[in-house]
C-alpha positions as CSV (number, residue, x, y, z in Angstrom):
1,X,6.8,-12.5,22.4
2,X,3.5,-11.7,21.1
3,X,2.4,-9.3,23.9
4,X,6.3,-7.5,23.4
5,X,5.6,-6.8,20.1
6,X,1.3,-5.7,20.6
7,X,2.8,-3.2,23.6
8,X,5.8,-2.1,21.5
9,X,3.6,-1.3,18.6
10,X,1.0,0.9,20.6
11,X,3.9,2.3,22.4
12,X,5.5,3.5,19.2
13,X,1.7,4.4,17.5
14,X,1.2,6.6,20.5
15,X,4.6,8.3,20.5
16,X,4.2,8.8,16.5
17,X,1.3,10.5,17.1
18,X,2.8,12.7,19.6
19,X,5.4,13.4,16.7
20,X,2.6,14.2,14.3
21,X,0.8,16.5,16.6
22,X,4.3,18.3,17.1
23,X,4.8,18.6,13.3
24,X,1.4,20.1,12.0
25,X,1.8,22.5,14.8
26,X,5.0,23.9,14.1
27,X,5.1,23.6,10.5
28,X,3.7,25.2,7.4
29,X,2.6,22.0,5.8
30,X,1.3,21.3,2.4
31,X,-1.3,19.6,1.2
32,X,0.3,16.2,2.1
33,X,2.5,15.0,4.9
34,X,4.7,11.5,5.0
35,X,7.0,11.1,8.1
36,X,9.3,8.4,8.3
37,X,9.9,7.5,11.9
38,X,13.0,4.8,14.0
39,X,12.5,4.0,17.5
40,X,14.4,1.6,19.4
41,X,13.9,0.2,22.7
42,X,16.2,-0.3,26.0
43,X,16.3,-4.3,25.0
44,X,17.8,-3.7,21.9
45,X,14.4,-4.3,19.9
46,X,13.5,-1.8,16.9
47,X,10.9,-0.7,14.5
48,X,10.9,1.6,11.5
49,X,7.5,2.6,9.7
50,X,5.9,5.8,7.9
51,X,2.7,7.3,8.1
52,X,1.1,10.0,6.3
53,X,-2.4,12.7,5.9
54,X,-3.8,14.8,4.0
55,X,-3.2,18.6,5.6
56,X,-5.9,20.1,3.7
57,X,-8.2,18.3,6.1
58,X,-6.3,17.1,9.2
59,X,-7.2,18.6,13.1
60,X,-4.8,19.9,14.6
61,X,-4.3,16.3,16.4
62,X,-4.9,13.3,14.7
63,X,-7.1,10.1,16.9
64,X,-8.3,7.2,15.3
65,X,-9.6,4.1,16.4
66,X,-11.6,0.9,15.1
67,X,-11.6,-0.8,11.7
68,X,-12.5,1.0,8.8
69,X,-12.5,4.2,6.9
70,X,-9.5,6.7,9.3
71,X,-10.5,10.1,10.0
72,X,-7.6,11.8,8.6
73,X,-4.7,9.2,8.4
74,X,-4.1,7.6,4.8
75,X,-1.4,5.8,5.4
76,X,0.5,3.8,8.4
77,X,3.0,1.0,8.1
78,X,5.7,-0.2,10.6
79,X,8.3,-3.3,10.6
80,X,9.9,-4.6,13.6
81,X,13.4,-6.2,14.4
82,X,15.0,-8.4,16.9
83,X,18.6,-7.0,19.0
84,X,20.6,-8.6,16.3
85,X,18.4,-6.1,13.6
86,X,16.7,-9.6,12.8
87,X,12.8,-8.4,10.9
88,X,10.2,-9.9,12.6
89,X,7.3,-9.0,11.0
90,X,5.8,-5.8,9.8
91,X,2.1,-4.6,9.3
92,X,0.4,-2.1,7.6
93,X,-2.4,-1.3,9.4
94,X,-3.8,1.8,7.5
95,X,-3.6,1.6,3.6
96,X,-5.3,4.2,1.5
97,X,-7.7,5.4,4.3
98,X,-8.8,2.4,5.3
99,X,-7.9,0.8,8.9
100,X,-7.3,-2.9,8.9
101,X,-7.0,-3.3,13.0
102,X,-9.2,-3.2,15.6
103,X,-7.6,-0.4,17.4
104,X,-8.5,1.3,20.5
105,X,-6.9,4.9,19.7
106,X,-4.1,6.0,17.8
């Protein structure tokens, strides 16, 4: 269950990033960004998060990876739910700036 939810997350981390990269190319952004993103997968499990950046200094795509000060991101945070829309558990891996995972690249 454990290794469901680690893939799931990176799998949703990855396609929100995808999303972001989307957004700040094809819209006139001010100086900060919050998306609110839904994803749900073929076995019925879900997650819901947000995420947001500052736009005044944000590349054109956003990467981050380890513990510690982000790059660009200020804020990511993501809860996840069972078929039955059962929560799980939720993490906040970003909070003001700061990475709390060890990540390889989001």
């Amino acid at each position: 269950m454990k290794h469901l939810l680690t893939k799931t997350a990176f799998r949703i981390v990855t396609t929100t990033s995808l999303m972001l990269a989307i957004a700040i190319t094809t819209n006139d952004l001010v100086d900060a960004a919050e998306f609110n993103f839904n994803w749900k997968g073929d076995t019925g499990y879900s997650a819901k998060g947000s995420f947001n950046y500052d736009t005044t200094t944000v590349p054109s795509v956003i990467s981050e990876a380890g513990l510690g000060a982000t790059k660009n991101l200020q804020s990511l945070s993501i809860s996840f739910f069972d078929p039955l829309n059962t929560f799980i558990n939720s993490f906040t891996p970003v909070v003001s700036g700061v990475s709390n995972y060890r990540t390889t690249g989001i």
